[in-house]
C-alpha positions in Angstrom: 0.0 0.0 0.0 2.8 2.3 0.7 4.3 2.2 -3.0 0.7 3.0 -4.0 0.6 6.3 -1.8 4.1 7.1 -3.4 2.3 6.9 -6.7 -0.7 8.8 -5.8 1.8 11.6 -4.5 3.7 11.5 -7.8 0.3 11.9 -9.8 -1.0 14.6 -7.2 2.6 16.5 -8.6 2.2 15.5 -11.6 -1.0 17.0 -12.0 -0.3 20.5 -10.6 3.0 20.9 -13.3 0.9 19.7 -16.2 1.1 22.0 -18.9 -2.1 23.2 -20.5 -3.1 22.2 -23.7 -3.4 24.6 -26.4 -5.7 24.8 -29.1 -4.5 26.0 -32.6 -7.6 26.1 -34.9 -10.2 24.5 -35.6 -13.3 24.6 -38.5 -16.0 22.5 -39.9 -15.8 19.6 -42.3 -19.3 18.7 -44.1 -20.0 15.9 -46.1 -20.0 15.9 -50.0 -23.6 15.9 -50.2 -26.6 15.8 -47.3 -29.8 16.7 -47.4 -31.7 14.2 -45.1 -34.1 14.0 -41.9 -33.3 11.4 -39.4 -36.1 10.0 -36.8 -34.6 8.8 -33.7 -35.6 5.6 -32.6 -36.8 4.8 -28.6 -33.1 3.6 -28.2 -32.1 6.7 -29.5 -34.1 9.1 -27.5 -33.6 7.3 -24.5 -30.4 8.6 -24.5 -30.7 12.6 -24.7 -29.6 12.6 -21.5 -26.4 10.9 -21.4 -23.4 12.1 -22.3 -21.1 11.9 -25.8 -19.5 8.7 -26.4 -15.6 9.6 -26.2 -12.9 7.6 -27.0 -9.0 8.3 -28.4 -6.4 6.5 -29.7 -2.4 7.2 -29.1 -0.3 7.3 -31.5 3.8 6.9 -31.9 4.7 9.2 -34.6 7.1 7.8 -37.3 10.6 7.3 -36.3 12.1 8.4 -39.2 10.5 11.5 -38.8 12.7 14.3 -40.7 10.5 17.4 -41.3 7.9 18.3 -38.4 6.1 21.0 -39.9 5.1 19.0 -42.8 4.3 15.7 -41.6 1.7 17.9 -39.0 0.2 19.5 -42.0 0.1 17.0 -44.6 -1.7 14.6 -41.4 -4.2 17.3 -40.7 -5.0 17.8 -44.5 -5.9 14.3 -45.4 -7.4 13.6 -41.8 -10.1 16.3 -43.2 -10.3 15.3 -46.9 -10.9 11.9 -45.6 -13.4 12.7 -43.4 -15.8 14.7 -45.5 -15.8 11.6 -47.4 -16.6 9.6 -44.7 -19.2 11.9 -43.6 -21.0 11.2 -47.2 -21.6 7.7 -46.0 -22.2 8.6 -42.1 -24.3 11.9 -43.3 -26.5 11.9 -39.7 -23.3 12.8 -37.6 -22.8 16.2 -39.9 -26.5 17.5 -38.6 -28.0 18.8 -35.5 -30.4 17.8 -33.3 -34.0 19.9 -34.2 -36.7 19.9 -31.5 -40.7 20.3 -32.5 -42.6 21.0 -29.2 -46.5 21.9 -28.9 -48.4 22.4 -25.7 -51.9 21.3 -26.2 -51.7 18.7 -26.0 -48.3 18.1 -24.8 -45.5 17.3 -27.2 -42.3 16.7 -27.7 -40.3 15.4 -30.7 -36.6 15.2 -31.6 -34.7 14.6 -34.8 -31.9 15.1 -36.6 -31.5 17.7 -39.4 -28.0 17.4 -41.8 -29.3 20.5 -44.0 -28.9 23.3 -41.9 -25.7 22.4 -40.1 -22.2 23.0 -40.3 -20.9 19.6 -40.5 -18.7 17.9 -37.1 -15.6 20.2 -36.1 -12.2 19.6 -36.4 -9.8 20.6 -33.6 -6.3 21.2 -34.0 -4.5 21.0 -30.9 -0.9 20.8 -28.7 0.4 19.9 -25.8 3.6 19.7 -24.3 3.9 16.1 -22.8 4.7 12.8 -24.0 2.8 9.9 -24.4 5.0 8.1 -21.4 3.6 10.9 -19.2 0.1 10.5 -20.1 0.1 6.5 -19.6 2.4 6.2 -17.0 0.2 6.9 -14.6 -2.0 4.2 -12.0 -5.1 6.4 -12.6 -6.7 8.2 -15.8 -4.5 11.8 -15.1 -7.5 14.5 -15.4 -5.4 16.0 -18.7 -7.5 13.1 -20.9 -10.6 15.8 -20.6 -8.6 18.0 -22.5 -8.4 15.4 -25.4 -12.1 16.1 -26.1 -14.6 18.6 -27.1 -17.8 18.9 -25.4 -16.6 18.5 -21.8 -19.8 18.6 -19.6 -22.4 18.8 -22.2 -25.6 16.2 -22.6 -26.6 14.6 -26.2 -29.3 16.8 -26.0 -28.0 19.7 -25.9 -26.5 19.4 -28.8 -28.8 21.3 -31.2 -26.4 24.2 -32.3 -23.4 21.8 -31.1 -22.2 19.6 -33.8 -22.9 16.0 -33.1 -19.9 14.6 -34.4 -16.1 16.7 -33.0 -12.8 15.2 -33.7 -10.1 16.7 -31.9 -6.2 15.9 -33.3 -3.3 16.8 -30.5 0.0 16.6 -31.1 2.1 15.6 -28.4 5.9 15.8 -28.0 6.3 12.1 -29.7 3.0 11.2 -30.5 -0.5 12.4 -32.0 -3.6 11.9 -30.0 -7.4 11.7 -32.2 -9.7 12.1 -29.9 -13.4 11.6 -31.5 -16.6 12.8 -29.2 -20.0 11.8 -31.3 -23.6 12.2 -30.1 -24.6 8.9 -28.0 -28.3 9.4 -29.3 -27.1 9.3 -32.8 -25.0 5.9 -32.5 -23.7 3.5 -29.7 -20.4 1.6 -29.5 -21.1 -0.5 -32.7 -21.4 2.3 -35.2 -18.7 4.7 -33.2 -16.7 2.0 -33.9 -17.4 1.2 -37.6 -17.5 5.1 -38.3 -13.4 5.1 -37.2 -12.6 2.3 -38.9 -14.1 3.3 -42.4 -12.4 6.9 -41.9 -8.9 5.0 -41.0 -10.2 2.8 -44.5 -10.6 5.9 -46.3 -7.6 7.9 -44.9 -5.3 4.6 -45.9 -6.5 4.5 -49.6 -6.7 8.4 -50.1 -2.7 8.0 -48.7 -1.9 5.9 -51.8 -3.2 7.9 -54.2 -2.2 11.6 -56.0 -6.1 11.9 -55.8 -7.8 13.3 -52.4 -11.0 14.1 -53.8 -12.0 10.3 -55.3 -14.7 8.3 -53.6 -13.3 5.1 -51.6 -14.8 2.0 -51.7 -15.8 1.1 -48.5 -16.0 -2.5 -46.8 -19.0 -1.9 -44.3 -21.4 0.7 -45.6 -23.3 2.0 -43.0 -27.1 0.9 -43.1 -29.6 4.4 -42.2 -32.9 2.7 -42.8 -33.6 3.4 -38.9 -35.4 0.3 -37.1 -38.6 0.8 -35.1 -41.0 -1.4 -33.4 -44.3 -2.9 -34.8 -47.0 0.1 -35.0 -44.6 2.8 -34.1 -44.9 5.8 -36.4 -41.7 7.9 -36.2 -41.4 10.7 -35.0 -41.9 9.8 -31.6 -43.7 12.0 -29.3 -42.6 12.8 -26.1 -44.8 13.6 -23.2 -42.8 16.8 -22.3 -43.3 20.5 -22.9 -39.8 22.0 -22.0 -36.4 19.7 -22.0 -36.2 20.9 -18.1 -38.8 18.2 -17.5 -36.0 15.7 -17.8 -33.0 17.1 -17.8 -31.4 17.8 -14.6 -27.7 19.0 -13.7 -25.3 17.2 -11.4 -21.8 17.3 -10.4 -19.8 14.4 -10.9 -18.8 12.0 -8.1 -15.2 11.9 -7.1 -13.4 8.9 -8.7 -10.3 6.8 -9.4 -10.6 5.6 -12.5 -7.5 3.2 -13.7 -7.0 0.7 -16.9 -6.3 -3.0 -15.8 -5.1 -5.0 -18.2 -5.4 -9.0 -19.0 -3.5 -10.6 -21.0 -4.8 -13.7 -23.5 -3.8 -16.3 -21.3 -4.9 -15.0 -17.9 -8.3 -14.9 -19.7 -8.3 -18.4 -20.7 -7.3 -19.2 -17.4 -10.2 -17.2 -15.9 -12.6 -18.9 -18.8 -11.9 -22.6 -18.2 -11.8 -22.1 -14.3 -15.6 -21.0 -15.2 -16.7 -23.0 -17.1 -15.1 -25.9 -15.5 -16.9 -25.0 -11.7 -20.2 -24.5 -13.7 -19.5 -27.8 -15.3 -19.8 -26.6 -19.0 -18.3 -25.1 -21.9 -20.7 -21.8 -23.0 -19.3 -19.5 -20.6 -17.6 -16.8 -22.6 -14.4 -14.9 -21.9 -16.0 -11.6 -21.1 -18.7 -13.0 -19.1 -15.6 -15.1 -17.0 -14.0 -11.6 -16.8 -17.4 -9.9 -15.6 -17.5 -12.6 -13.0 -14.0 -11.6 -11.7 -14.8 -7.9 -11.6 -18.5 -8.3 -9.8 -16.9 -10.6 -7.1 -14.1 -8.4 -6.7 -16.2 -5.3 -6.5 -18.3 -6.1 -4.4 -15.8 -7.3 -2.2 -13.8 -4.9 -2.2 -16.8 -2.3 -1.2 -17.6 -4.7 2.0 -21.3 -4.2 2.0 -23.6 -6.6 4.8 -23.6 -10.6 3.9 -27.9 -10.3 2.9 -27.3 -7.3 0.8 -28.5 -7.9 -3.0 -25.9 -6.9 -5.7 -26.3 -6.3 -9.1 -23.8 -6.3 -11.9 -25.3 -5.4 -15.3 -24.3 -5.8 -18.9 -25.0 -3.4 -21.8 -25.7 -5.8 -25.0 -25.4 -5.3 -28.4 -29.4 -5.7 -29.8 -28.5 -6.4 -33.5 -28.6 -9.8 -33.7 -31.4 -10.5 -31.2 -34.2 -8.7 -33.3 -36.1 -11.0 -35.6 -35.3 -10.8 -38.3 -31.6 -9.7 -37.1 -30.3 -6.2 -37.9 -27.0 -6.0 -40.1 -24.0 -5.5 -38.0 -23.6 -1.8 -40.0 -27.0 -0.7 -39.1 -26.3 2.9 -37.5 -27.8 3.9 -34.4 -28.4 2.9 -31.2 -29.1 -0.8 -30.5 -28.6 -1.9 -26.8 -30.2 -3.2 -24.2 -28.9 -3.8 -20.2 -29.7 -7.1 -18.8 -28.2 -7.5 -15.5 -27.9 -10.7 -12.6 -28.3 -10.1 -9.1 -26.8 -12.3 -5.8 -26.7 -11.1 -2.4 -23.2 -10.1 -1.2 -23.1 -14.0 0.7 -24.2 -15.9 -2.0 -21.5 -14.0 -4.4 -18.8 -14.2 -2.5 -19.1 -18.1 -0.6 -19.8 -19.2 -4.5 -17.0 -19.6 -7.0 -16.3 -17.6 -9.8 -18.2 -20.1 -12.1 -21.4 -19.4 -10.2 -21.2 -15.8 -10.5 -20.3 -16.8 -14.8 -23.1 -18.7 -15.1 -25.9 -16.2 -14.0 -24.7 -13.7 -16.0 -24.2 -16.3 -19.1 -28.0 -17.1 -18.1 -29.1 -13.8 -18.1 -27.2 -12.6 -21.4 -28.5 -16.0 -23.2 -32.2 -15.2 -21.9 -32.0 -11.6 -23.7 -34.0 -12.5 -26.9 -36.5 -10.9 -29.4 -39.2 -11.4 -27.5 -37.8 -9.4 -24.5 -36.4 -6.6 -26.2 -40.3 -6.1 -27.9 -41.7 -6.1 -24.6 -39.3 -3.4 -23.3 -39.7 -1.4 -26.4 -43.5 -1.4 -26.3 -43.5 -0.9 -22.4 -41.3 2.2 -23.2 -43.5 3.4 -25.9 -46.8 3.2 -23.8 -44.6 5.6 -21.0 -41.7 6.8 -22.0 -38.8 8.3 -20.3 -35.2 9.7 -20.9 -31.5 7.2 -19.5 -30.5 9.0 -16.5 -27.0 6.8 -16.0 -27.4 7.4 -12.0 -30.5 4.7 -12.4 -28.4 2.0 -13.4 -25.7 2.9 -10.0 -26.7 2.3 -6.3 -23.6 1.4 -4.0 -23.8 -1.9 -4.9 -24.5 -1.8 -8.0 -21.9 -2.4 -11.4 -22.1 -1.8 -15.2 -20.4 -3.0 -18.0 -19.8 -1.3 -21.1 -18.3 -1.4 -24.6 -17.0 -4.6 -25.9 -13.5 -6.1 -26.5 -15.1 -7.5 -29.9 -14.5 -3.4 -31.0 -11.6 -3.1 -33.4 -10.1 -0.1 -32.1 -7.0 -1.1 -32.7 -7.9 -1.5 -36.7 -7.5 2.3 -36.7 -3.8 3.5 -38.2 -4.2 6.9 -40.0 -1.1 6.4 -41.4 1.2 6.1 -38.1 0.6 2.5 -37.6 -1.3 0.4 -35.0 -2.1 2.7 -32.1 -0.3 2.3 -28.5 -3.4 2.4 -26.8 -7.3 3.1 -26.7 -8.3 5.6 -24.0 -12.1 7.3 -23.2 -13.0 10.6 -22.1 -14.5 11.7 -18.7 -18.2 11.2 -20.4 -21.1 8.7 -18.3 -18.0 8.3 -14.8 -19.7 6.7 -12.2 -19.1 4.6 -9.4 -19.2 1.1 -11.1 -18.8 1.8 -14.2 -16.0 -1.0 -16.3 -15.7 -0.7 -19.8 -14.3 -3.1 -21.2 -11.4 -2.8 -24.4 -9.1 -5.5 -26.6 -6.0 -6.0 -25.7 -3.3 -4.3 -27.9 -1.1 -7.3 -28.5 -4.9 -8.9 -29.5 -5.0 -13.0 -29.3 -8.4 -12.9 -26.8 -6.7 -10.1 -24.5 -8.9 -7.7 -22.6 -8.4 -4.2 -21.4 -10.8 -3.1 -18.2 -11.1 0.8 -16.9 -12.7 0.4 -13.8 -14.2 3.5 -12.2 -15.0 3.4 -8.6 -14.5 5.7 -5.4 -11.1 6.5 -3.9 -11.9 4.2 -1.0 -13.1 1.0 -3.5 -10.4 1.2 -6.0 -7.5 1.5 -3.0 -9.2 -2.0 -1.9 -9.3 -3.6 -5.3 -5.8 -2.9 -5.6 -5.3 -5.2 -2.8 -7.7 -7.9 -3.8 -5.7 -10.8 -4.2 -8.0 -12.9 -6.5 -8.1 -9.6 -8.5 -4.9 -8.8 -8.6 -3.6 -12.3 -9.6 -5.7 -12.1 -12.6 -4.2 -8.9 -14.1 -1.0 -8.9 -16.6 1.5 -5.7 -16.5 1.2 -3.0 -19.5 3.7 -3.6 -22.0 6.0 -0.2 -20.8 8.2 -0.7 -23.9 5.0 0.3 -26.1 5.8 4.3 -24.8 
């Protein structure tokens, strides 16, 4: 515990030298063409009051590097010609959110309008650190706000904010693209398949004399936006000023930190599973999940008859009938969750915590999914995160299925994924691949001060988690 402190001392120093980051310039990029209307769905609107999906990846830049000056400009120029061209197949993230209200009767509808809109900014951006001192750190150092537009805003706010921001900071060795997009617009799935056809594009329009040529891409986004039986877009909301479900709050004080496991602790965590549950369906992440709810809750010591809940954010896509393509754009996810009491979790194995959540992630089907959707459209109502978080209470987010790491922008494979200080709570893990790949997981783990300091001395935790590969920065 006492090289912990040390660290925490180093970081609180850290922190109060950090130089500020300084932005350079930034503008709009629009797409070649737009001229559409986009209905949200229930998934959609349920999020208006969350905040932007943020995520960044590090990058090394070239070695060989000779001429500074140019390599920054002739990155920034293709990073924009490439993504207005992107933009022309992802046309809803260069609009704004519109809002039609009447108040007799009561109503409230939101959409998306890519005609009268800028298009998604583009940040250009410095900072005087290295990528050793933004990683070395135990925790997340507060500087990764800085990486991001938007800082404190909600998704609905965003009606004369762009939806879509991509922020580019150039470090002392290393270039940081930082990407902030709307969560009611698109979750995980389609952030992910958005930065992986712009790295597509980026990577063919690098080969070529021509910037200005369309790229084929390999996963065309699908718009045709999916909506339950009977359900007439645009919805209607039974509100007659946003302040009737939008409140402000400060967020909670938190440690969050990245643990990494490597492919072979996670095997070893899978077949110790599946092995005390007798079977062979348990997955890695669910294994993994286990781990992290037992250790949680363990770590926050609540009363042996307390009840527990660790809950699981699931991609929807291929539980509709019929199933939705992979590329449909949007918002597609649903939170099923287990529950044991703090006893039962702990005096159990780690198999018997795998099993109810493979039982509960198995059990989320069409049929369930319909019968939220149609409970939500006969009253519905606007995410607040804090509903999912009680004391003793954990979510799980993103997915380590993602390919983050897919993303190159000419400087090769990144040296690591980060997120932004967006949707922090206590509880909160989401979960990332590995760099080195091969079934590797990366977990941040947000909790308080008090419950992170006694995860870091959980032993079956602990045991379970591989070093960061230090030679990467």
């Amino acid at each position: 515990m006492s090289c912990f402190r040390t660290q925490q001392k180093k970081e609180k120093q850290c922190m109060m030298s950090t130089p500020a980051i300084r932005r350079i310039s930034e503008c709009f990029v629009k797409p070649r063409s737009s001229n559409q209307i986009c209905n949200l769905t229930p998934w959609d609107i349920a999020m208006l009051y969350t905040n932007y999906i943020k995520q960044c990846l590090l990058f090394k830049k070239p070695a060989t590097l000779i001429d500074e000056h140019h390599f920054k400009q002739n990155l920034l120029e293709k990073l924009k010609n490439s993504l207005s061209l992107t933009l022309s197949h992802f046309y809803p993230l260069s609009g704004r959110l519109v809002t039609h209200k009447t108040q007799n009767p009561p109503s409230y509808t939101v959409s998306i309008d890519c005609n009268n809109s800028d298009g998604a900014r583009f940040i250009h951006a410095t900072l005087n650190m290295t990528i050793a001192d933004i990683l070395s750190p135990f925790d997340v150092p507060p500087i990764f706000q800085s990486f991001f537009d938007h800082p404190k805003a909600l998704n609905h706010d965003h009606h004369t904010m762009p939806l879509l921001s991509i922020q580019v900071t150039e470090l002392v060795d290393g270039v940081i693209i930082g990407c902030s997009m709307n969560h009611a617009v698109a979750d995980g799935t389609s952030y992910w398949n958005f930065l992986n056809t712009w790295s597509q594009i980026f990577q063919a329009q690098s080969q070529s004399e021509n910037h200005e040529y369309d790229v084929p891409i390999s996963r065309q986004p699908i718009h045709n936006r999916w909506f339950p039986n009977n359900c007439r877009p645009p919805i209607s909301l039974p509100y007659k000023y946003h302040d009737e479900f939008i409140e402000r709050s400060e967020r909670p004080l938190l440690r969050c930190r990245y643990f990494h496991f490597s492919a072979e602790s996670i095997s070893k965590l899978k077949a110790k599973a599946n092995s005390e549950s007798n079977t062979t369906v348990i997955s890695s992440l669910q294994s993994l999940s286990a781990l992290v709810w037992r250790s949680i809750t363990r770590a926050r010591s609540p009363p042996s008859d307390q009840k527990t809940t660790f809950r699981l954010a699931a991609d929807c896509r291929s539980r509709i009938k019929p199933p939705l393509a992979e590329e449909y754009f949007g918002n597609c996810l649903h939170v099923t969750s287990a529950e044991a009491t703090t006893k039962e979790l702990l005096e159990n194995g780690i198999g018997w915590a795998a099993w109810k959540l493979h039982v509960a992630v198995t059990d989320l089907n069409d049929r369930v999914v319909l019968e939220f959707l149609e409970g939500w459209l006969d009253s519905p109502f606007i995410i607040q995160m804090g509903r999912y978080f009680d004391p003793y209470s954990s979510l799980m987010v993103s997915s380590p299925r993602f390919n983050m790491y897919g993303c190159e922008f000419g400087m090769g494979k990144a040296v690591a994924a980060r997120s932004g200080s967006a949707n922090k709570l206590d509880g909160k893990v989401s979960s990332y691949p590995g760099r080195e790949g091969g079934g590797s997981i990366d977990l941040e783990v947000c909790l308080s001060p008090q419950t992170m300091s006694a995860l870091e001395s959980d032993q079956e935790f602990m045991n379970a988690v591989t070093e960061f590969d230090s030679l990467l920065f």
